[in-house]
Structures are given as C-alpha cells and as structure tokens.
LUMNUVO-373773 format. One record per residue: residue in three letters; x, y, z of N, C-alpha, C in turn. Coordinates in steps of 0.2 Angstrom, whole numbers, plus 2048, in hexadecimal, padded with zeros to 3 digits. Example, Ala and Ser with C-alpha at 12.3 -4.5 7.8 and 13.67 -1.06 7.14 Angstrom:
# LUMNUVO-373773
ALA8427E482783E7EA8278427F0827 SER8407F58238447FB824840800827 
This chain:
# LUMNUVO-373773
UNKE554F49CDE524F39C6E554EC9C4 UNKE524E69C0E554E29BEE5A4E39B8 UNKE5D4DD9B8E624DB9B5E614D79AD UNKE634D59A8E624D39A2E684D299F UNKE684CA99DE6E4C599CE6F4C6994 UNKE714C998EE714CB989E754C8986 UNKE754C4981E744BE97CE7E4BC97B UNKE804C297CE874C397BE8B4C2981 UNKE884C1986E894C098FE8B4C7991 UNKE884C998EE894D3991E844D2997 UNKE814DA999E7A4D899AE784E299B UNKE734E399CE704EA99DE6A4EA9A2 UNKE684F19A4E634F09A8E5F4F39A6 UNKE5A4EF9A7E534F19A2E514FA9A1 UNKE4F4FB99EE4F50299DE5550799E UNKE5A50499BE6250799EE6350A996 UNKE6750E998E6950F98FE6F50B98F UNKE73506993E79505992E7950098D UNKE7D4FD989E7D4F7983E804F1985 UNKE7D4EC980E804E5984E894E7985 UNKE8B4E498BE924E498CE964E8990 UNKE914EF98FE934F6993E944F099A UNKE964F899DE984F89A5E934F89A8 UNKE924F59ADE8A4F29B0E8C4FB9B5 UNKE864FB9B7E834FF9BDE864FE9C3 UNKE895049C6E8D5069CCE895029D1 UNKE805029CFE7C4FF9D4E7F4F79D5 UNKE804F49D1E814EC9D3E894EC9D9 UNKE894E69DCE904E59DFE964E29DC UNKE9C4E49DCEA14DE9DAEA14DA9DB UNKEA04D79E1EA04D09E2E9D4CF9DD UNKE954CE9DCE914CA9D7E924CD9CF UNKE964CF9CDE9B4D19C6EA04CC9C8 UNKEA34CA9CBEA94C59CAEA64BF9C9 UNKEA04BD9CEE9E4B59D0E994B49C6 UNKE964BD9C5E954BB9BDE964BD9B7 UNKE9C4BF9B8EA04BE9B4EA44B69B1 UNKEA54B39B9EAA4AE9B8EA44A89B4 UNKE9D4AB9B6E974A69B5E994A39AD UNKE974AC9A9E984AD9A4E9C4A999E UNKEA54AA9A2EAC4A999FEAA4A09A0 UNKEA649D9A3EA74969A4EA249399E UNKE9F49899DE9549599BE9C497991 UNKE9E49C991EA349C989EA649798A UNKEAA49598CEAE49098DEAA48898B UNKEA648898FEA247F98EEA0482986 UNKE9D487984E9948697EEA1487977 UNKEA648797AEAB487975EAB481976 UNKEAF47B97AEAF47697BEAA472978 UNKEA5471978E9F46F976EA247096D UNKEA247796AEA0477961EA8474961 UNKEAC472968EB5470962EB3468964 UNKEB0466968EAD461966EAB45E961 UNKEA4463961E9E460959EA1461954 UNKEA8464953EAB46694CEB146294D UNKEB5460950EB945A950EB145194E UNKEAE45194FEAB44A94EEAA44C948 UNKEA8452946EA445493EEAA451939 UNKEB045393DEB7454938EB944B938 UNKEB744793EEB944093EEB543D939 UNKEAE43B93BEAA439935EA943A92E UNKEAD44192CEAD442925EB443E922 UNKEB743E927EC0439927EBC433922 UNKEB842F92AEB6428927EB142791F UNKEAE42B91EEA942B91BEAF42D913 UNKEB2431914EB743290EEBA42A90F UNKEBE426912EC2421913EBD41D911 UNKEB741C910EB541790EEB2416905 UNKEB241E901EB241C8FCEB841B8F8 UNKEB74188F2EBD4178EEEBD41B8EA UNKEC14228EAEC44268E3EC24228DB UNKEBE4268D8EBE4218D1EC34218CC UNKEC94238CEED14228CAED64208CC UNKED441B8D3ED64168D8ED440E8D5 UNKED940A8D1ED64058D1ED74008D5 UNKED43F98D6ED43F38DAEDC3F28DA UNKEDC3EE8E1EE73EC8DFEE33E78DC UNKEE83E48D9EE63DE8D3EEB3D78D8 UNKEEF3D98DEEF33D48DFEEF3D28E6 UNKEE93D58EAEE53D38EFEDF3CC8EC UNKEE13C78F0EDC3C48EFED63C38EF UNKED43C68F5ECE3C98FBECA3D08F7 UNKECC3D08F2EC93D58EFEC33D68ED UNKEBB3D98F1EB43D68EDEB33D58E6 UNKEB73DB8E5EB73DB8DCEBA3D98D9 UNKEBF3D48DAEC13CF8D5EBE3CB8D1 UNKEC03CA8CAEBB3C88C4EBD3C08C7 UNKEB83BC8C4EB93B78C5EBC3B38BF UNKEC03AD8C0EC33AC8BAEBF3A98B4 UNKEC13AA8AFEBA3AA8A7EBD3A18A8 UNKEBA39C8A7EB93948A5EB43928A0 UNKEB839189BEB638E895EB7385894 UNKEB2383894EB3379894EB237A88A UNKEB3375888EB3370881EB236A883 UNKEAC36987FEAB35F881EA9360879 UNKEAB35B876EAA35886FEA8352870 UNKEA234F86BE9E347868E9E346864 UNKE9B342863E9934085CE9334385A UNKE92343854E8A347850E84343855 UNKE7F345855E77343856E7633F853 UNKE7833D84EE7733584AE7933184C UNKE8233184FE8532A852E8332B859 UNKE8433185FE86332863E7F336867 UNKE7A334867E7433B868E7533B870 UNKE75338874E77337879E7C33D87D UNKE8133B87AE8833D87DE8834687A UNKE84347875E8434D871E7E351878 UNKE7934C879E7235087DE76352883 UNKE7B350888E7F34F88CE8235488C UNKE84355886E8A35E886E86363886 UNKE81363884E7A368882E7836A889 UNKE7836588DE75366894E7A36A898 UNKE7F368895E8436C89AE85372898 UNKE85373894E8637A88DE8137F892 UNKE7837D892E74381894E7638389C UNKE7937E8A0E793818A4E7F3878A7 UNKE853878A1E8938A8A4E8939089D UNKE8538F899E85395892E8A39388C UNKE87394886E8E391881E90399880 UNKE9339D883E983A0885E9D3A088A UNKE9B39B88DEA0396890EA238E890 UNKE9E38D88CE9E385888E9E382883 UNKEA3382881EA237F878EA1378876 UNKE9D377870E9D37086EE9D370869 UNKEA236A866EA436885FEA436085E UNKE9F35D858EA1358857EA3356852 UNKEA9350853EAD34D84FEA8349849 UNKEAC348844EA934483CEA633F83F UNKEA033D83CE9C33583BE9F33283A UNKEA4331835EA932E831EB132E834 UNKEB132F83CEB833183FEBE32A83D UNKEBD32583BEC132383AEC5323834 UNKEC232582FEC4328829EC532F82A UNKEC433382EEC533B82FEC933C834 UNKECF337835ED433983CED434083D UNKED6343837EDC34B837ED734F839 UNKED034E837ECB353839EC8353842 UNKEC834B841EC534A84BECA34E84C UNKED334E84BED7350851ED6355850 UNKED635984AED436084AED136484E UNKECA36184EEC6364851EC4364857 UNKECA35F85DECB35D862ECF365866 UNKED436485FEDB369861EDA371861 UNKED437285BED137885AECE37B862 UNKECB37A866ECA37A86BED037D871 UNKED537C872EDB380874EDC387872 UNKED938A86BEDB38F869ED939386F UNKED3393874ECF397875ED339987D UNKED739F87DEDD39E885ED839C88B UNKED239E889ECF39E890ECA397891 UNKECE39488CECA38A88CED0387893 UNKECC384895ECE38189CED037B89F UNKEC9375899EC837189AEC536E893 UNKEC7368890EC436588BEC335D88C UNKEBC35B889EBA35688BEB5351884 UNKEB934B885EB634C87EEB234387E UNKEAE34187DEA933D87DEA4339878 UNKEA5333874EAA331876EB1331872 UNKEB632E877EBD32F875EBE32C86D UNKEBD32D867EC132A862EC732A85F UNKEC832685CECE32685BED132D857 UNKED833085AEDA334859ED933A85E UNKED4339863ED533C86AEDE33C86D UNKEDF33786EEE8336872EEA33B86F UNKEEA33C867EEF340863EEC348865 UNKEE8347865EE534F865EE735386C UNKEE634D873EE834E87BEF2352879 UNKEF334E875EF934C875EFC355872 UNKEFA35586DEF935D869EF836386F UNKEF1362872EF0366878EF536787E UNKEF536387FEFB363887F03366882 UNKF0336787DF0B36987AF0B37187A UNKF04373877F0337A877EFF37D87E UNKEFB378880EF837D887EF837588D UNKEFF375890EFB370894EF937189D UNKEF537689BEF03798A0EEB3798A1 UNKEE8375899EE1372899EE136B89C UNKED936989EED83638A0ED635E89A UNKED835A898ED8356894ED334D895 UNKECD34C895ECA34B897EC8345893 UNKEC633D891EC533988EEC0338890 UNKEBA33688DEB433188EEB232D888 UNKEB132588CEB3320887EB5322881 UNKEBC31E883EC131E880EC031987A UNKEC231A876EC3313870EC8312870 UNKECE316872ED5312872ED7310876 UNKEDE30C877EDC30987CEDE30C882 UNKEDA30B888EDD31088DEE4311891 UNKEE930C892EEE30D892EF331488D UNKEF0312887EF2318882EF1320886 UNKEE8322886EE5326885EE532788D UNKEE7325891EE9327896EEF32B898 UNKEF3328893EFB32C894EF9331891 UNKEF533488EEF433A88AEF033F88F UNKEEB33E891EE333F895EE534189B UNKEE134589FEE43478A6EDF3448AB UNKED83408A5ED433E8AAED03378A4 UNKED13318A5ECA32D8A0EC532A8A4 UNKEC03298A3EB93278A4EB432289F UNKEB531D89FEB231589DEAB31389F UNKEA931089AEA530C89EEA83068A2 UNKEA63018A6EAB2FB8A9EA92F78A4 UNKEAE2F689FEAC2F089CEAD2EA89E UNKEB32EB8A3EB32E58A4EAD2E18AB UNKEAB2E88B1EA52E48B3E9E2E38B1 UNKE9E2E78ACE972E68A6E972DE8A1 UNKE9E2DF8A2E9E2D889DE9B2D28A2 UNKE9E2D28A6E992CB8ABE932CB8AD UNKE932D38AFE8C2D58B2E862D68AD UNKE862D58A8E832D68A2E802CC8A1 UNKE842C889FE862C28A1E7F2BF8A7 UNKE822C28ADE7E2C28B3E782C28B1 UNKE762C68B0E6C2C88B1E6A2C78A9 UNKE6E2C58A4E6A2C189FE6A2BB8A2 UNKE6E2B88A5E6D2B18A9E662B08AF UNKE672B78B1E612B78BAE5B2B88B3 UNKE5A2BC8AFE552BA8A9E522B58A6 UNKE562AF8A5E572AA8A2E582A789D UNKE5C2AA899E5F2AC894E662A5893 UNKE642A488DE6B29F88BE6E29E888 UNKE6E2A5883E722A587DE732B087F UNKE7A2B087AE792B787CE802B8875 UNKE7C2BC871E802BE86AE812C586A UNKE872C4868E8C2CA86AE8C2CD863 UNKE8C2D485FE8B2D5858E912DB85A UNKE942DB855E9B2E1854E9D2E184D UNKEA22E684CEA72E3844EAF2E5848 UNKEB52E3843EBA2E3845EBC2E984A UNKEBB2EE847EBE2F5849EBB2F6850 UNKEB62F4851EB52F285BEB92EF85D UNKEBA2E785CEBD2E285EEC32E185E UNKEC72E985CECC2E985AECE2EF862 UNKECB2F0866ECA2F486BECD2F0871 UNKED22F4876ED12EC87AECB2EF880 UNKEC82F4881EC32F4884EBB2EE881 UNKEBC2ED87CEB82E887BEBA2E287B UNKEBF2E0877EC22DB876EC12DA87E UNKEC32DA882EC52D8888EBF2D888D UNKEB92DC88AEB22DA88CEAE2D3888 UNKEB22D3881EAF2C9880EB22C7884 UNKEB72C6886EBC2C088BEB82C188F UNKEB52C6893EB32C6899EAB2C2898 UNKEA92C5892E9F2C1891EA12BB88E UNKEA52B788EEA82B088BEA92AC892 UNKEAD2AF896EAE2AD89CEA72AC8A0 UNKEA42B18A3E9F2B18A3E992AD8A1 UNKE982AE89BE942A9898E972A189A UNKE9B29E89AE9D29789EE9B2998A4 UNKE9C29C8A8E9929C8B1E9329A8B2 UNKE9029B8ACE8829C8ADE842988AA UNKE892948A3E8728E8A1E8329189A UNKE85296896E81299893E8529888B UNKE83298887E86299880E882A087E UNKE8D2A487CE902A9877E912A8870 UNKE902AC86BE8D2AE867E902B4863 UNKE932B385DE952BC85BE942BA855 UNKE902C1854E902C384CE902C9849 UNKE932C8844E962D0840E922D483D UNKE902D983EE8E2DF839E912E4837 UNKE8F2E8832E942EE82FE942F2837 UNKE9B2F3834E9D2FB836E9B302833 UNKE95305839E9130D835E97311832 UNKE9E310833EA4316832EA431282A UNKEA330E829EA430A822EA330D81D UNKEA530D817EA130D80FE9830C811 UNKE95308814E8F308814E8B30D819 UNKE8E31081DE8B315821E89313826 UNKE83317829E8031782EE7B31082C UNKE76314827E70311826E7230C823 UNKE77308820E7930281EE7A2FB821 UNKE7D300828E7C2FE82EE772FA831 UNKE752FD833E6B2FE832E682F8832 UNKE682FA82AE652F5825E672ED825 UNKE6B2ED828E702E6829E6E2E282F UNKE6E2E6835E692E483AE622E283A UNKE5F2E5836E582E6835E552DE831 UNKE5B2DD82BE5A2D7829E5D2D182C UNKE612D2830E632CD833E602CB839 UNKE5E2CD83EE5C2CC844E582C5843 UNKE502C683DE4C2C283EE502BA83E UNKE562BB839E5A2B4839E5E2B283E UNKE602B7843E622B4849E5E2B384E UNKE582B684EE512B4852E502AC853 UNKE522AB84CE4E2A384AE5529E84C UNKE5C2A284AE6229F84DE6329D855 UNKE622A1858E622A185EE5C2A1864 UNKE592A0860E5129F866E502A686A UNKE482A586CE462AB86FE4B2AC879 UNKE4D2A887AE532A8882E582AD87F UNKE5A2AF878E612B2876E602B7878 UNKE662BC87CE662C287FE6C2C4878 UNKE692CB877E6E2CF872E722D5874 UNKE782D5872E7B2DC874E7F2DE86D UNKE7E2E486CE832E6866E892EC869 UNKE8F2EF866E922F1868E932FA864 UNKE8D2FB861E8E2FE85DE8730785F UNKE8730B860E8230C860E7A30F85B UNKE7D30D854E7B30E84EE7630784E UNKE78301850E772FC84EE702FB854 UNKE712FE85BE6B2FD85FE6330085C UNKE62303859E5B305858E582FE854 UNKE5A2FD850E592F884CE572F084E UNKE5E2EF851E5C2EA856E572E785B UNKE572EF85EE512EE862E4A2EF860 UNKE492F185BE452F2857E422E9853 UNKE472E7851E472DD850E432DA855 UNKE4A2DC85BE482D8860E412DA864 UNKE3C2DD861E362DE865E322D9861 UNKE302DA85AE2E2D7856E312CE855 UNKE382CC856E392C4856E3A2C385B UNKE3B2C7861E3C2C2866E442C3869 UNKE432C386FE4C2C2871E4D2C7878 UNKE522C887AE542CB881E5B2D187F UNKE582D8880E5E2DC882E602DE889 UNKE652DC88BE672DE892E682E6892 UNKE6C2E888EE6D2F288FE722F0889 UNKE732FA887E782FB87FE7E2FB882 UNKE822FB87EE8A2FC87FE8C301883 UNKE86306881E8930D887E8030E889 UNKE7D30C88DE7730A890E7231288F UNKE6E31288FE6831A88DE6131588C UNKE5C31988FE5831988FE5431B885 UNKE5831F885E5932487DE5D322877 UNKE6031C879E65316876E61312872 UNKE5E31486BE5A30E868E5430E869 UNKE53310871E4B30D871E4631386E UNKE4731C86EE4231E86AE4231D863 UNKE4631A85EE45318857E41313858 UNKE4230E85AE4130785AE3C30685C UNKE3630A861E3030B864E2C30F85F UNKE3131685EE2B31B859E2832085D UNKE2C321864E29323866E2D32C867 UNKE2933086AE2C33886BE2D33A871 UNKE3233D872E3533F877E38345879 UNKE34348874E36351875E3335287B UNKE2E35487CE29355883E2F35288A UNKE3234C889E3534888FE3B34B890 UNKE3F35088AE45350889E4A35388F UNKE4E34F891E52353898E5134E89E UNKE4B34A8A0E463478A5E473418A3 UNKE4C33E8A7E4E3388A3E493318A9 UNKE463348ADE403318B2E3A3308AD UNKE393378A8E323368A5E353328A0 UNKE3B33489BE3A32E897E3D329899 UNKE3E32489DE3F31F89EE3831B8A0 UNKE3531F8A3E2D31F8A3E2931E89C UNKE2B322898E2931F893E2A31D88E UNKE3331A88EE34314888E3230D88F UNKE3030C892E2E307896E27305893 UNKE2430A893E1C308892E1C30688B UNKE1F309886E1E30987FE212FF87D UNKE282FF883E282F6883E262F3884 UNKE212F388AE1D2F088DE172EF889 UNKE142F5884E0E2F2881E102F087A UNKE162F0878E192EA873E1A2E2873 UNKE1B2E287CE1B2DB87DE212DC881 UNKE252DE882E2D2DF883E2F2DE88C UNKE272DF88FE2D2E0896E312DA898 UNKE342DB89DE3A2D58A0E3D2D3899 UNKE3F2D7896E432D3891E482DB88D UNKE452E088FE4D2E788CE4E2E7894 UNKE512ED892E582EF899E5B2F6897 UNKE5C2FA89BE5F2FF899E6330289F UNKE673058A1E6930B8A6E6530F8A5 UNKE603148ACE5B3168AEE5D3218AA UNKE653208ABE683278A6E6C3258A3 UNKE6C32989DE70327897E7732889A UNKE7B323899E83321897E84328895 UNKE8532B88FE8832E88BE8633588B UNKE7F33588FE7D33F891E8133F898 UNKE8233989BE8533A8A2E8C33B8A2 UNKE8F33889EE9833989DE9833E89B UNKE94343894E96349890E9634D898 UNKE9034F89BE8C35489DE913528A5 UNKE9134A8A7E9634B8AFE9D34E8AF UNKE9F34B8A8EA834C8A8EA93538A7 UNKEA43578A4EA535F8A6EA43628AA UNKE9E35F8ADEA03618B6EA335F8B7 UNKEA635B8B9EAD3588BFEB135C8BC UNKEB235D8B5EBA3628B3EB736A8B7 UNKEB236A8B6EAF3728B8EB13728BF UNKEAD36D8C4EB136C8CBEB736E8CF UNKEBC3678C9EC536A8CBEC636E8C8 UNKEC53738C2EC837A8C2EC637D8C9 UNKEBF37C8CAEBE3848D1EBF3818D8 UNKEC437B8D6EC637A8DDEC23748E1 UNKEBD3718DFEB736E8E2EB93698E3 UNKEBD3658DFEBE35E8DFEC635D8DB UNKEC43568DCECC3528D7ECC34E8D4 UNKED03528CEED034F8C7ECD3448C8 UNKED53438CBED333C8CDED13398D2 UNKECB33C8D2EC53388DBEBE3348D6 UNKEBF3308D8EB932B8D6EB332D8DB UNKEB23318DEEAE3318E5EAC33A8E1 UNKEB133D8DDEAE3468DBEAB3438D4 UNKEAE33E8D2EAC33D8CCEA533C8CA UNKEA33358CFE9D3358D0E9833B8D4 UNKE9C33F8D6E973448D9E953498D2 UNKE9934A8CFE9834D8C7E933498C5 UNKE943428C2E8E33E8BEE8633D8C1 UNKE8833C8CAE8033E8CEE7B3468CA UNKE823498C9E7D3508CAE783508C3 UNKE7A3488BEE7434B8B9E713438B8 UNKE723408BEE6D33A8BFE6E3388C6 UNKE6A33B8C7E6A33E8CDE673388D2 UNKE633318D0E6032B8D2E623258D0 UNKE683258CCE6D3228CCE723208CF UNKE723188CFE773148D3E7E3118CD UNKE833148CFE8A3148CCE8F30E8D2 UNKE9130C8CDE963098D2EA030A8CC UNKEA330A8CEEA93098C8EAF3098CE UNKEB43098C9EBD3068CCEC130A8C8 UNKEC930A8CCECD30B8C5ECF3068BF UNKED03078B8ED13008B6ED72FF8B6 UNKED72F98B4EDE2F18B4EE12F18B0 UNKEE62F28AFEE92EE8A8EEB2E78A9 UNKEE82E48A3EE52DD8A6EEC2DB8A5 UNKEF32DB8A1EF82D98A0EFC2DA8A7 UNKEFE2E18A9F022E18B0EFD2E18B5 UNKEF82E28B4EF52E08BAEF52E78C0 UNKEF62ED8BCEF92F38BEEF22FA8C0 UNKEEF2FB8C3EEA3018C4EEB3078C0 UNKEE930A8BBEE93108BAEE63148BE UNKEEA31B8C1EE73208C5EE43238C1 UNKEE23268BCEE032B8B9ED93288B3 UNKEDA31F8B6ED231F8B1ED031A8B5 UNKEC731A8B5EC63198B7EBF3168B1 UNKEBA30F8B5EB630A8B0EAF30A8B5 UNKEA830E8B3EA33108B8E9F30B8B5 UNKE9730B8B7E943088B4E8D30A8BA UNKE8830A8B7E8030B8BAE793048BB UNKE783048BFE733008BFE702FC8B9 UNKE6F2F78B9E6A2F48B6E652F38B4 UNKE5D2F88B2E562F88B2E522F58AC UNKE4F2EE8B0E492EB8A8E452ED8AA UNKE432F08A2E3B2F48A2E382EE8A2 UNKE332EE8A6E2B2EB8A8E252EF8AB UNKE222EC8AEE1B2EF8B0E1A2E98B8 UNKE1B2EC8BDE222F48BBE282ED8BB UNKE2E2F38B8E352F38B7E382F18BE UNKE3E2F18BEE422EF8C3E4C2EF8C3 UNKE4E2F18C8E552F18C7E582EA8C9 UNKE5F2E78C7E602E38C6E662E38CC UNKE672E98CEE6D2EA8D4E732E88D1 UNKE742E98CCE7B2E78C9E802EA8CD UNKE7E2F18CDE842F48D1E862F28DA UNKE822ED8DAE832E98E0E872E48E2 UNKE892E18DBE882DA8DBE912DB8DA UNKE962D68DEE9C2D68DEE9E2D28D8 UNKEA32D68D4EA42D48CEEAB2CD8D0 UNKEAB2C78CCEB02C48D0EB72C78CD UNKEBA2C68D2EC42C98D2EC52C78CA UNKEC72BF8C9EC82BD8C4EC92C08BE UNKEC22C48BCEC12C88B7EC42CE8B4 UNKEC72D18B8EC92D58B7ED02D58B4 UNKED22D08B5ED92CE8B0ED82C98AA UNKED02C88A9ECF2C48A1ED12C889A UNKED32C5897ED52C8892ED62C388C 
C-alpha cells in the first residue's frame, strides 16, 4: 500500500489509522526509514537556514532605513559646514542718493538693485537737497544704516560731503561693514582713507577726451559753467587744468562762466531760471561752434533745452545719462522705456533729431549714476559671498557690465597729481562716447590713448 509524505515530515499510509509522525508499518524496511529520515532532517535544516537568513536581511535593512531618518529632537551640528541645512547668511546692503530732483539717476540705480535683491534685504535712504547746509543730517543718515547687525555693506552715491565723517563713525562701531564711495565730492585722497572702496568718474581722462571730440566735431570754443563750491573740488579743479591744457593742444578757446549753486538760498528752480536766461546771451557770445558743459546736474535740463533752440554743441553731462536733462528739455515721456536704456536712448535720439540737434548732443549710451548706484552694490554683494575683490578693476567692471550690459568702459587707478603716487583702493572709469544722429554714432573714446602728461596736470 502506498506511502504519504504529511505536512509535518511524518508520513501515514493511506487508509492506516496511524497519525502524522506515528511509527511507520513494520511493512516498510529500515534501510529506506534511515536514507528518509535523513532526507527529511536535511529538507528542516535548509528551510531553517533559509527563514535565519530572510530574518537577518529583514533585521539589516530596517538598521539602514532607521539610520537614515533624523530623530525630530536631534538637531543639525551647527559646527559642520557640509551641512544641506544650513541657513545661509542674511546680507543686508545700504546705498544712499540724493533725492529724484538733484540725483534721479543715481536714485533709479538703487531702485534697480533694490527690485532685484527685495527691500528686505536692501535699503535706501536719501540725503537733504540742501546737504551742504544739512552736514549733521547727511552724516546721520549715512550712520543710521549701521544700526541694522545684519548690514553688511554700505554704499553711498553720490559721495557728498560729509560721507568721510560718516565711513569714519561706521568703521568705529562696526568695522565689518564695507564702506563704499561713489563720486566723491571730497577730495579723494581724504575719502579714501576712510572708504574701503571709491569709484569716480575719470575726471581727469574725460577732461581731454571731452576736449577731443568737441574738436573731431569742429567745435572752437568750449564754455565751462560751475559756481565756487564745485571749483573748490580738486576732482574738478583739476579737470579745468586738464580742459585748459587740452583746449591749447587743439587750438581751441576756454571759457568759464558762473551760475548759482541749487544748494544756494535760491534753490533748485533759481538755478534753473538763471540758465534759461542766460544761454541765449552766451549763444550770441560765443557763436554757434561753442560746445557747452556744466558741472552741475540741476543746471543740464535747462541748458540743453537753450542750446536746442540757440544753437551750440553738448558733448555729455558731468556724470553722462541718457536721462540727464534730455527728457525735461525734449518733453518727452519715458515711463513705457523705464529700465531699457537701448529703448530710451532710442528715443531721446529721435526727439533731437527732429528738433534739429543731431551731431551736435552726446551722451553715455547708460546712465553714469544708475550704473554706479545699482554696479557698486553688486560688486559689494560679490565680495561679501566670495565672488570677487573688493579692489579689482577687472570685478568691478564685471559688476557695472551686468546693468549695461553693451557698454564699453575703460578706467585706472587714480594719481595723485602732487606725489605722483597710485591709490589702491580708488579707482577713475568712464564709458564711451555716443552723438545722437540719424543714425548716431560712437566716438571710441574709450579707445583713444589718453596722453601721460595729463595725469599729473593740476
């Protein structure tokens, strides 16, 4: 009768009454009881080995899988640097202008940088219209800006007087901030020793190269308009010596004449008013060949506003824009353009052209004063997170690219004309030259070797 292999490794014979495990039937043989039993004992064996297996991997993978969460009453080492979660550090920058009335430029410039880093990371403040009569308050409100522990960087544009004293305040209480100058009004050896970085325009190769291309224009007179409190600058002072010099090189007449100062008793619009009436008498003084520069930037709308109507040649503003003068003095509107300094350059060109003006204004293709506010906080933003150095002329410029972006720059570090001595820490830039025409054109100024000589005129 057969055999049945019974789940337990018993086994019975069919129709037996014996139960799994009993003693087999006296019919079967020893031998084949030993060879299946031993079958048996082998067949437990693998299937033990088998579950201490699959129960040791069950035991290892839950090992790994526990090792990889993080307990939530385990916090991050705070002293690992490689840590994903690490906060990154909070950077707070400060760049202070001047109002929208004197400085609209250098104000639009902070606003650009503002949007793109958030004014929860960037603050702007501007100094009094009046900062010459309101020292206590520019320094004030320079110094105010240190309260903030997580200010990093302060940058202030342009520099008036009473910046050095304010840098100077700063570095006592926190000199861990960056201290940041853009044109300066004092003079720069001072504002140097205080500042951790200045940024100029080149007066002194503007002053030739200005010179320059009113001559390649044909220009034979060139009247210089300021009041003392400029002249009393040696960044300017030292740019007449240089348009004086100049102006001989080239065979040409110089020229100076005085208007109010907007910081004055007579203000802004007194200002104004003073150009507006005067021009047409220098028109007639000086013949329709005289190129004009003023030193001020209150007093360009006006001017150029004259000089369309009498007659005359502007090579560029003291601090160059496209946005410098020419949309009062045109009428025209620039909301739609604002930001696009390709579409308005496009369209203070046309507006001069069909007033009669081309080949005779000038402008930098991006404004001077939105580029200094909006570069010198990048380049500070830079060397906080390690990207560049404070003093590279080569990061600097790559800061001022990133918001004129089709602009040719050229600059140096400046001279002091007396020892003859290179400041590391400041440095004199300047941008192309473009006359609006139909079409326009660049002058390659930044091309053009400035002579040696000049740089030690004074």
């Amino acid at each position: 009768m057969p055999w049945t292999l019974c789940t337990s490794f018993g086994f019975f014979k069919l129709g037996s009454p014996f139960e799994c495990g009993m003693a087999p039937s006296p019919q079967v043989s020893q031998s084949f009881l030993h060879r299946f039993a031993l079958y048996c004992l082998i067949s437990v064996i693998d299937k033990v080995r088998f579950l201490s297996i699959l129960l040791a991997m069950v035991m290892v993978l839950s090992l790994v899988a526990c090792g990889d969460k993080k307990t939530p009453d385990t916090p991050d080492t705070p002293d690992t640097p490689d840590t994903p979660d690490k906060q990154e550090e909070t950077i707070h920058i400060g760049i202070v202008t001047g109002s929208v009335s004197q400085s609209e430029d250098d104000r639009r410039g902070a606003e650009a940088f503002q949007q793109l880093y958030g004014e929860e990371n960037v603050t702007l403040v501007t100094y009094p219209d009046n900062f010459t009569e309101e020292l206590e308050t520019t320094i004030q409100c320079i110094v105010n800006l240190s309260d903030d522990p997580d200010m990093k960087a302060i940058i202030v544009n342009q520099s008036v007087p009473g910046t050095t004293e304010a840098f100077r305040k700063i570095k006592e209480r926190r000199p861990d901030i960056l201290c940041i100058a853009g044109e300066a009004h004092e003079d720069l050896p001072e504002i140097g020793s205080a500042a951790d970085l200045v940024c100029n325009n080149d007066f002194v190769a503007r002053g030739y190269l200005i010179i320059r291309t009113a001559h390649e224009l044909g220009c034979d007179t060139f009247v210089h308009i300021s009041f003392p409190r400029h002249l009393a600058y040696e960044t300017m002072s030292r740019r007449i010596a240089v348009m004086k010099a100049a102006c001989e090189e080239f065979g040409m007449k110089f020229e100076m004449e005085t208007a109010p100062d907007p910081t004055s008793d007579v203000g802004v619009a007194g200002a104004q008013a003073y150009i507006l009436e005067k021009v047409p008498e220098w028109a007639s003084k000086y013949g329709e060949k005289a190129a004009y520069f003023c030193t001020n930037d209150a007093h360009t709308e006006p001017l150029l506003k004259q000089l369309l109507e009498y007659g005359g040649y502007f090579i560029e503003a003291d601090l160059p824009s496209p946005l410098m003068g020419y949309p009062g003095a045109l009428g025209i509107d620039l909301t739609a353009e604002a930001g696009d300094f390709q579409k308005i350059l496009a369209k203070v060109e046309a507006a001069i052209c069909e007033k009669g003006g081309a080949g005779r204004f000038g402008t930098w293709a991006y404004s001077y004063g939105y580029v200094t506010s909006a570069g010198l906080a990048q380049h500070a933003m830079n060397v906080i997170k390690g990207e560049s150095e404070l003093a590279d002329i080569d990061d600097i410029a790559k800061a001022y690219h990133q918001f004129s972006p089709d602009a040719s720059w050229n600059g140096s570090n400046y001279t002091n004309a007396t020892t003859g001595v290179k400041a590391d820490n400041t440095f004199l830039v300047y941008q192309d030259t473009y006359i609006m025409g139909d079409p326009g054109w660049f002058m390659h100024a930044t091309e053009v070797e400035v002579p040696e000589k000049y740089f030690t005129v004074k």
